[in-house]
C-alpha positions in Angstrom: 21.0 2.2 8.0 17.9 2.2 6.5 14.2 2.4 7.9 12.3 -0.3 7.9 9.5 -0.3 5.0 6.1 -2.5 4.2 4.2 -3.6 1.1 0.7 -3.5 1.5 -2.6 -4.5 -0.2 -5.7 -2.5 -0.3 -9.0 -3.3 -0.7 -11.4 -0.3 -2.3 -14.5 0.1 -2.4 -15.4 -1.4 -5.3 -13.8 -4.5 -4.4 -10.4 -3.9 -6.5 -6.8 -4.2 -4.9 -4.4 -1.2 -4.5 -0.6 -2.4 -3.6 1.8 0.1 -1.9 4.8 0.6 -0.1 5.5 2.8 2.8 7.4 3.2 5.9 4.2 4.2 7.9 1.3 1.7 7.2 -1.3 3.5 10.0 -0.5 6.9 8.3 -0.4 6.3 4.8 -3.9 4.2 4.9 -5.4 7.4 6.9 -3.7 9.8 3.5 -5.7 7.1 1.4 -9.1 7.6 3.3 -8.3 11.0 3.9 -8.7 11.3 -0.2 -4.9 12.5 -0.1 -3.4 9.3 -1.5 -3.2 7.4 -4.9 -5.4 8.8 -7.6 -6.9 5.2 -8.1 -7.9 5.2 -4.4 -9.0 8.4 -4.4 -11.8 7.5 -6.6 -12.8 4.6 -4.5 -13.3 5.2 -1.0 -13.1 4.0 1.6 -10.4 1.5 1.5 -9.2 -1.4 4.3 -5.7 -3.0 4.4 -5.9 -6.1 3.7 -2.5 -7.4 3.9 1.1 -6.3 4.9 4.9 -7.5 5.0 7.9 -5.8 6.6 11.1 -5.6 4.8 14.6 -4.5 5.7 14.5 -1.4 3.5 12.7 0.8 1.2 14.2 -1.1 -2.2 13.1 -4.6 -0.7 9.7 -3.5 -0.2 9.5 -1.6 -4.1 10.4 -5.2 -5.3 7.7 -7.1 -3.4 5.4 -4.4 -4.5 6.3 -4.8 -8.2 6.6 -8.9 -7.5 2.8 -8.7 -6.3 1.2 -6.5 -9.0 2.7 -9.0 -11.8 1.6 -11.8 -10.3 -1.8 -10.3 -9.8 
């Protein structure tokens, strides 16, 4: 069985959106402020979560993320 994952949506600093996926939202937005995350983050700190969904498993969550970034 799998472990439950999340999309989520960032908001930088500069007022543009980062979209994720991760099984540990708490942790993986501290690796973002900690300067440890996405290179596009890195470069604008600090960031907020905005949004996130839970999904069943870790492919579920890569789909909503890809969903979300071509609608955007």
């Amino acid at each position: 069985m799998e472990t439950k994952a999340y999309m989520y949506v960032l908001e930088c600093a500069d007022g543009s959106l980062y979209t994720g996926y991760t099984t540990d939202v708490e942790k993986r937005l501290k690796t973002h402020n900690a300067g440890k995350g996405a290179k596009y983050t890195r470069a604008r700190l600090p960031v907020k979560l905005l949004y996130q969904e839970s999904y069943p498993d870790k492919p579920s969550a890569m789909s909503a993320e890809a969903l979300f970034k071509k609608k955007s």
